[in-house]
LUMVOKOL-412841 format. One record per residue: residue in three letters; x, y, z of N, C-alpha, C in turn; residue number from 1. Coordinates in steps of 0.05 Angstrom, whole numbers, padded with zeros to 5 digits. Example, Ala and Ser with C-alpha at 12.3 -4.5 7.8 and 13.67 -1.06 7.14 Angstrom:
BEGIN
> Ala / 00264 / -00114 / 00156 / 00246 / -00090 / 00156 / 00264 / -00066 / 00156 / 1
> Ser / 00257 / -00045 / 00142 / 00273 / -00021 / 00143 / 00258 / 00001 / 00157 / 2
# end
This chain:
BEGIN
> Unk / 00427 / -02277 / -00151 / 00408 / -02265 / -00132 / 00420 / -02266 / -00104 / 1
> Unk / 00435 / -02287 / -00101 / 00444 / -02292 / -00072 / 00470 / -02289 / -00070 / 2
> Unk / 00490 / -02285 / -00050 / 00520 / -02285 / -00051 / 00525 / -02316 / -00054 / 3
> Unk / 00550 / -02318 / -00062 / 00563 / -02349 / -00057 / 00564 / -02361 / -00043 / 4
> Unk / 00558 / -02344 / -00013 / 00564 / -02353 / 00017 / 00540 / -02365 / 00031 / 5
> Unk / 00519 / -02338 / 00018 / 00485 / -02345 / 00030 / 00481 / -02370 / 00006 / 6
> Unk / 00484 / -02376 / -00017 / 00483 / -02404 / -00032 / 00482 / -02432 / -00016 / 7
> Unk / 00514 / -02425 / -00007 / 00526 / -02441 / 00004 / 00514 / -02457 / 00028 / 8
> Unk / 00501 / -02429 / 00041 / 00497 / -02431 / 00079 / 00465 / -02447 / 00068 / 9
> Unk / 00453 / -02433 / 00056 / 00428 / -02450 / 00049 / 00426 / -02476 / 00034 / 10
> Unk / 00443 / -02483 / 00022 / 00445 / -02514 / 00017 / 00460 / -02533 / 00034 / 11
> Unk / 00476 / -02526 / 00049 / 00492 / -02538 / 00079 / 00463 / -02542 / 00101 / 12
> Unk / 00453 / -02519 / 00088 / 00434 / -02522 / 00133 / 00408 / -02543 / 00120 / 13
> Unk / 00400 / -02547 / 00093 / 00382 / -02562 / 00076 / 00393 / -02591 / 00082 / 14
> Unk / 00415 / -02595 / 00074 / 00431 / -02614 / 00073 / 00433 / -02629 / 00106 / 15
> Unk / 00442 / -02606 / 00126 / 00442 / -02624 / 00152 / 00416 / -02628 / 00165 / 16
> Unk / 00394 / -02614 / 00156 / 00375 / -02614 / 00162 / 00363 / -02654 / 00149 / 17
> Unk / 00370 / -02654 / 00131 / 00352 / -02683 / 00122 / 00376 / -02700 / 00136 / 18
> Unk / 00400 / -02691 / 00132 / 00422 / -02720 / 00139 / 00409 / -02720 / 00176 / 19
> Unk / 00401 / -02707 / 00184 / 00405 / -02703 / 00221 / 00378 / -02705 / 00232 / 20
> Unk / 00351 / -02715 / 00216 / 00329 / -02719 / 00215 / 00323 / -02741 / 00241 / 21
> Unk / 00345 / -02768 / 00241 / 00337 / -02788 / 00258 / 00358 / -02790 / 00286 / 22
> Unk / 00378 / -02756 / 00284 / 00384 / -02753 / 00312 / 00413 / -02757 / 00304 / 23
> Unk / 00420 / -02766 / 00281 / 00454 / -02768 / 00278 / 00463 / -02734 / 00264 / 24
> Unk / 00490 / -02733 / 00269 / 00512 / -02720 / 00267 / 00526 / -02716 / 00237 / 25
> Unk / 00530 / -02692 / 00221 / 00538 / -02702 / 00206 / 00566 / -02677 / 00203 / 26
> Unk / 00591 / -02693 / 00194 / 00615 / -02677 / 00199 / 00620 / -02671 / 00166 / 27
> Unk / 00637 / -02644 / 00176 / 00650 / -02620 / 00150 / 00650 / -02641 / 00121 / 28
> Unk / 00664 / -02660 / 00125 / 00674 / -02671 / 00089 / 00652 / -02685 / 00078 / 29
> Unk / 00632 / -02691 / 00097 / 00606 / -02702 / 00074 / 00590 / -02684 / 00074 / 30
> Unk / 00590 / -02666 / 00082 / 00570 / -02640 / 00081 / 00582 / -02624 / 00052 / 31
> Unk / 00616 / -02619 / 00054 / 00614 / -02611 / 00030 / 00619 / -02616 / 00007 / 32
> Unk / 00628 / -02651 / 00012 / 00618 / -02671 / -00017 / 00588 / -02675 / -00023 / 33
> Unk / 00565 / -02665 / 00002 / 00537 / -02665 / -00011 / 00527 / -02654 / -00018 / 34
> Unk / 00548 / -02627 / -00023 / 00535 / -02602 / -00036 / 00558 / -02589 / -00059 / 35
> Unk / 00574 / -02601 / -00060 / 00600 / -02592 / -00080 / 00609 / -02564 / -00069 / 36
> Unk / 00611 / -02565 / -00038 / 00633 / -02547 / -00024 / 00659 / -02546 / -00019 / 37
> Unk / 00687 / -02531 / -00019 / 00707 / -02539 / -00004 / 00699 / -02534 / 00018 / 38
> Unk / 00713 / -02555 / 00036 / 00714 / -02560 / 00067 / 00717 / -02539 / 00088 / 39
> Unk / 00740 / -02521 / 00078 / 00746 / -02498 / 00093 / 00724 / -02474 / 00094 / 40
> Unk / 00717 / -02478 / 00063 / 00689 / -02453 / 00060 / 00660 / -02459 / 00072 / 41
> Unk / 00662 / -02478 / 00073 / 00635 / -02488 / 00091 / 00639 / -02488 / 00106 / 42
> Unk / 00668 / -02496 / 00124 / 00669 / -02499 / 00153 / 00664 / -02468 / 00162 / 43
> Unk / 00682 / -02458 / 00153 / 00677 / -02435 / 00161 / 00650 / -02406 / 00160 / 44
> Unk / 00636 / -02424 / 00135 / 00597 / -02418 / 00147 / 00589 / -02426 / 00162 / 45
> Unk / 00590 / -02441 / 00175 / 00575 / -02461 / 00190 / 00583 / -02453 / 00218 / 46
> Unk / 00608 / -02440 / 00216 / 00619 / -02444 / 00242 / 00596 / -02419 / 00256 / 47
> Unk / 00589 / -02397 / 00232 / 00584 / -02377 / 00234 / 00555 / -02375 / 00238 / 48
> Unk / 00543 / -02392 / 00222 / 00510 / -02405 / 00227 / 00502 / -02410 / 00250 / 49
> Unk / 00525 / -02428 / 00263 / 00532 / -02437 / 00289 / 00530 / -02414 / 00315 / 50
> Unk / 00545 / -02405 / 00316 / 00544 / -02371 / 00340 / 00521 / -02365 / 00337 / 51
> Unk / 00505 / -02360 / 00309 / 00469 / -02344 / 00303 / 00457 / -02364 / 00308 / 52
> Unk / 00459 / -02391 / 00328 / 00434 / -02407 / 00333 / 00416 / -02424 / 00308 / 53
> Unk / 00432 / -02427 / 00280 / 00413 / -02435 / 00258 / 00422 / -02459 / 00259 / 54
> Unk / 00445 / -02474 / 00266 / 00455 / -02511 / 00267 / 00465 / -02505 / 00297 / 55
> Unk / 00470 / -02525 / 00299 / 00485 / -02539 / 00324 / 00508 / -02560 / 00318 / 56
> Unk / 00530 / -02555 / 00334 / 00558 / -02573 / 00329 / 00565 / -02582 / 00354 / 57
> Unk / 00580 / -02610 / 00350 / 00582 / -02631 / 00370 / 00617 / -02635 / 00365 / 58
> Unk / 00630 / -02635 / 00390 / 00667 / -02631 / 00379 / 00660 / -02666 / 00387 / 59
> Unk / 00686 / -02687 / 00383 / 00695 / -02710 / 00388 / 00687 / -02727 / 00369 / 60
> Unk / 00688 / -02754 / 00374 / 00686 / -02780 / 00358 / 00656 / -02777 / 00337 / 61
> Unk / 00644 / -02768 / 00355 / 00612 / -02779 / 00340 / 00605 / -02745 / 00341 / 62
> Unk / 00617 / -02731 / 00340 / 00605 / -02698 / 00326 / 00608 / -02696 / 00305 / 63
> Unk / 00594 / -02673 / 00302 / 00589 / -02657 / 00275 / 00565 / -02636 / 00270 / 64
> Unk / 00553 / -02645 / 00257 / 00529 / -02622 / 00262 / 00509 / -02626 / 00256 / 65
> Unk / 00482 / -02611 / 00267 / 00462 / -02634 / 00265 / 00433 / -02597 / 00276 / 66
> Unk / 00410 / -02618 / 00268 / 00392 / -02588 / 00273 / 00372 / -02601 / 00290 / 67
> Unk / 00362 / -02585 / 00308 / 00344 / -02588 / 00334 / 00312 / -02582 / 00317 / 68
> Unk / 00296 / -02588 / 00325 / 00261 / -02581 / 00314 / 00263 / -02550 / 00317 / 69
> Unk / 00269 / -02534 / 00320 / 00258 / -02505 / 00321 / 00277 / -02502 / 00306 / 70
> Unk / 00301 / -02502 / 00299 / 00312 / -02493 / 00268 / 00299 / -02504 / 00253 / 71
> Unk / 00292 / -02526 / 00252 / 00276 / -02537 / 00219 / 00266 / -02518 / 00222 / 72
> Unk / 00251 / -02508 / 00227 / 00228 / -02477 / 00222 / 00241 / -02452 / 00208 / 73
> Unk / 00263 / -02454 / 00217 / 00278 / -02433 / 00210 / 00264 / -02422 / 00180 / 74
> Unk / 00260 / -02396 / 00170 / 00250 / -02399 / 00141 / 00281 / -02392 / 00118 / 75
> Unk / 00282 / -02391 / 00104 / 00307 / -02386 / 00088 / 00309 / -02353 / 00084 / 76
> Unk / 00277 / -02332 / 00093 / 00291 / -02308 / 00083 / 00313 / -02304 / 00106 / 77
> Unk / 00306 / -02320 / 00145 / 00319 / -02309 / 00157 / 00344 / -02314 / 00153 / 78
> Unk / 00360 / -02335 / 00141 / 00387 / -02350 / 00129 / 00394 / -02328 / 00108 / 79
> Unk / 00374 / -02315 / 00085 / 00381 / -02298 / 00069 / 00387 / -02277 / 00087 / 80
> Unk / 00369 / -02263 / 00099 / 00384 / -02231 / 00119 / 00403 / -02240 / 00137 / 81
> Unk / 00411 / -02261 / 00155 / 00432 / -02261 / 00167 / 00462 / -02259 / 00153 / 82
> Unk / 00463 / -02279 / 00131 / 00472 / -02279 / 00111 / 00485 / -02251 / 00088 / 83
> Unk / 00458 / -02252 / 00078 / 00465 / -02227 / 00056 / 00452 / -02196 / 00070 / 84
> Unk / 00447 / -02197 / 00087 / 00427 / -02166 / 00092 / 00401 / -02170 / 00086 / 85
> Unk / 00386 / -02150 / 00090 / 00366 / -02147 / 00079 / 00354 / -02129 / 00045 / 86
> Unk / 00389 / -02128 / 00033 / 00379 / -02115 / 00004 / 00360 / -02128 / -00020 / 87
> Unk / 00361 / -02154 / -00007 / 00343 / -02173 / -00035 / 00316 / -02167 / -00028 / 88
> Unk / 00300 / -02159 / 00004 / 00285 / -02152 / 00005 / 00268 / -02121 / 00000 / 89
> Unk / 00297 / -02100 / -00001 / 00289 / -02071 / -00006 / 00304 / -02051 / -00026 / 90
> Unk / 00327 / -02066 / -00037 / 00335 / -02059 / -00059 / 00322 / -02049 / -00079 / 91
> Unk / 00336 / -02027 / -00092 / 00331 / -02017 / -00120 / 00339 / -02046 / -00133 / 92
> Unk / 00330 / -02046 / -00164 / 00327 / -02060 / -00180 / 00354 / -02058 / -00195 / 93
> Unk / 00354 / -02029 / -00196 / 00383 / -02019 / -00209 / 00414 / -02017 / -00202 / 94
> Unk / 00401 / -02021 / -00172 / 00422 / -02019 / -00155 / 00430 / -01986 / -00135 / 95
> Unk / 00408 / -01963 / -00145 / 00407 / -01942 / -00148 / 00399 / -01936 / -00108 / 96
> Unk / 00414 / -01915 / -00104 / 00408 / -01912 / -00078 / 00384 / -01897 / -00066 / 97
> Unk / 00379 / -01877 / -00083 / 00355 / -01864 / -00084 / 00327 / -01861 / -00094 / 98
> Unk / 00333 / -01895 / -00103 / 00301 / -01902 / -00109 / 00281 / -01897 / -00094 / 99
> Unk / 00256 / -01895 / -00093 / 00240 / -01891 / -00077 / 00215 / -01893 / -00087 / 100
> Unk / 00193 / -01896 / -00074 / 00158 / -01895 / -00081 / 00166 / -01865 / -00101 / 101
> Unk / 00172 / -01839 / -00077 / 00174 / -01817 / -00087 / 00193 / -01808 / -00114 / 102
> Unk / 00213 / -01827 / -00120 / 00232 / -01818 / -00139 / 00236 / -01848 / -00143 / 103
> Unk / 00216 / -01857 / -00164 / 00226 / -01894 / -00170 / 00239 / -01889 / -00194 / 104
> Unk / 00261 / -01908 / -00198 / 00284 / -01916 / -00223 / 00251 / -01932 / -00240 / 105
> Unk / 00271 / -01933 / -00273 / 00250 / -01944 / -00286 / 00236 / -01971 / -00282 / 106
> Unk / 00253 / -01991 / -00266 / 00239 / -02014 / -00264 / 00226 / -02023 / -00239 / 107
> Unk / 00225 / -01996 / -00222 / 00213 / -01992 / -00196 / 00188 / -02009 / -00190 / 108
> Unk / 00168 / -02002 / -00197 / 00148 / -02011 / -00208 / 00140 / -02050 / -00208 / 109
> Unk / 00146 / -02060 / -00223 / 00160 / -02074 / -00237 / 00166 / -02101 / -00215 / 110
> Unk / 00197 / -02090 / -00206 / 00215 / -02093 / -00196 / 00192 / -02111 / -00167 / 111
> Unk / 00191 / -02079 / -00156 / 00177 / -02078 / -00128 / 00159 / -02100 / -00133 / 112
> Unk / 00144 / -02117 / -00144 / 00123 / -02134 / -00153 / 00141 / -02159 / -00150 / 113
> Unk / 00156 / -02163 / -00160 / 00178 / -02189 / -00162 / 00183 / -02189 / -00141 / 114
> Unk / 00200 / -02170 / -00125 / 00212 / -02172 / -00103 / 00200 / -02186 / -00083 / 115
> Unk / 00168 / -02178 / -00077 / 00150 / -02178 / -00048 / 00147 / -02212 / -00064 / 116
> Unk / 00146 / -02218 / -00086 / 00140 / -02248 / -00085 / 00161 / -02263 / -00083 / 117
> Unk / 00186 / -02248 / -00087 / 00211 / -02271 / -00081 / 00214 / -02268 / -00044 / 118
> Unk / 00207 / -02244 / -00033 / 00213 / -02240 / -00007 / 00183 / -02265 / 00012 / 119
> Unk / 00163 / -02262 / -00009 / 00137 / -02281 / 00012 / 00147 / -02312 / -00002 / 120
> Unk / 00151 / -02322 / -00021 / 00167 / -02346 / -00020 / 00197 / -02354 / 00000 / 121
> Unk / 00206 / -02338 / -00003 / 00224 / -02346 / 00021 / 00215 / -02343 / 00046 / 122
> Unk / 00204 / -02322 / 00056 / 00191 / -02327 / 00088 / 00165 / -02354 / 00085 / 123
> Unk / 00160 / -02360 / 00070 / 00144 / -02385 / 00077 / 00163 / -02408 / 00071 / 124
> Unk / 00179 / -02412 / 00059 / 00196 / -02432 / 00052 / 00209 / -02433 / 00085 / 125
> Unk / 00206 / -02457 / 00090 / 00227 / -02473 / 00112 / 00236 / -02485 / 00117 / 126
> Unk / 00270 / -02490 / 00129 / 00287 / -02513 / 00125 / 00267 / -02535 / 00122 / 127
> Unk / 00253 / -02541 / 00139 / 00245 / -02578 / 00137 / 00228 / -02582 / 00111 / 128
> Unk / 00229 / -02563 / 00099 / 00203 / -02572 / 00079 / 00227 / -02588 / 00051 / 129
> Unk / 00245 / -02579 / 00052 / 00259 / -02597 / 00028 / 00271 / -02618 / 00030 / 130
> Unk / 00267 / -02633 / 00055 / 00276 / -02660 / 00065 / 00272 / -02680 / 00044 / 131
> Unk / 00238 / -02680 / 00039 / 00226 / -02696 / 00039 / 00230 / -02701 / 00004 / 132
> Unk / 00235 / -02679 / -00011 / 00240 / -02678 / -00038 / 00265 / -02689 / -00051 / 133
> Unk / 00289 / -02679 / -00031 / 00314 / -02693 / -00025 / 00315 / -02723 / -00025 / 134
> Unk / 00295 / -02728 / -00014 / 00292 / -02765 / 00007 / 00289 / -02776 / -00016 / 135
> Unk / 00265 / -02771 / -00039 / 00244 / -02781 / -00063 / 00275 / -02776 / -00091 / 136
> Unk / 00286 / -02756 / -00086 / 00309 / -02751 / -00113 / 00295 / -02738 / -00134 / 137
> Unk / 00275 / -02724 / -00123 / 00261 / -02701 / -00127 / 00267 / -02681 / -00140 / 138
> Unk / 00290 / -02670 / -00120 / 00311 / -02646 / -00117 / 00335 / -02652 / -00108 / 139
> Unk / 00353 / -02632 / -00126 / 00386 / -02642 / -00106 / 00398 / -02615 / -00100 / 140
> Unk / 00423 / -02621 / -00084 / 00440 / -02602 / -00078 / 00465 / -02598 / -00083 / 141
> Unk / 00478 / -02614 / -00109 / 00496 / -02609 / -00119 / 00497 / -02608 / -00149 / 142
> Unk / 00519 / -02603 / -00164 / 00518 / -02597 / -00199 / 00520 / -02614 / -00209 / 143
# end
C-alpha cells in the first residue's frame, strides 16, 4: 500500500516520537536498529522529513532528533502525501488513468468505499497516539 520509503518515514517519526517524549535526542543508529533500517536509508529520510518541518535535528555531542508538540499532531495521511503523493487517496484501484465517477473500472465502486476508509483512518491517526502502545509492548516497529 505504501512505498518502502513512506514505511520507513512512518515508523522512524513513530519511533522518535515515543524515544523524544521526555525532551531527549535520539541519533541515526538506534533509530534504525528500532525499526530494522539501514542507517544511510533512514538518514537520508529524515534528513528529508527534516526540510518539511515533520522532526527536528540537533548536530553535536547530545544531537539527534527529536519531535516538538505540534508534530505529535502531525496525522500520518500528511507523512503519506508528503511522502508518497496523494495516489492512495485518489487512485484507480486498477491503476487505470481514466477511471472516473463517469467512466469507473470494475472495482470502482468497491474500491472508492475502501479507499475513503483507509484515507479517514489515516487523517485521524496521529503521531502521538502510538506512543503509548509502544510503551505497554502492545505494538512494535520492527520484524
Amino acid at each position: 500500500m505504501f512505498s518502502k520509503t513512506c514505511e520507513y518515514a512512518l515508523r522512524a517519526l513513530i519511533f522518535i516520537a515515543r524515544k523524544s517524549r521526555d525532551g531527549s535526542r535520539v541519533g541515526i543508529r538506534e533509530i534504525a536498529a528500532g525499526i530494522d533500517s539501514s542507517e544511510y536509508f533512514i538518514a537520508k529520510i529524515l534528513q528529508e522529513l527534516g526540510r518539511k518541518d515533520f522532526v527536528q535535528s540537533a548536530k553535536g555531542p547530545n544531537g539527534g532528533f527529536y519531535m516538538e508538540q505540534k508534530q505529535l499532531g502531525i496525522s500520518l495521511a500528511d507523512i503519506v502525501r508528503e511522502v508518497d503523493g496523494d495516489q492512495l487517496f485518489t487512485g484507480c484501484g486498477l491503476g487505470l488513468k481514466q477511471c472516473s465517477e463517469q467512466q469507473p473500472c470494475p472495482l470502482h465502486n468497491e474500491f472508492k468505499t475502501i479507499r475513503n476508509q483507509i484515507k479517514n483512518m489515516l487523517e485521524t491517526s496521529k503521531i502521538e497516539m502510538f506512543t503509548e502502545s509502544l510503551d505497554l509492548h502492545l505494538t512494535f516497529l520492527r520484524h
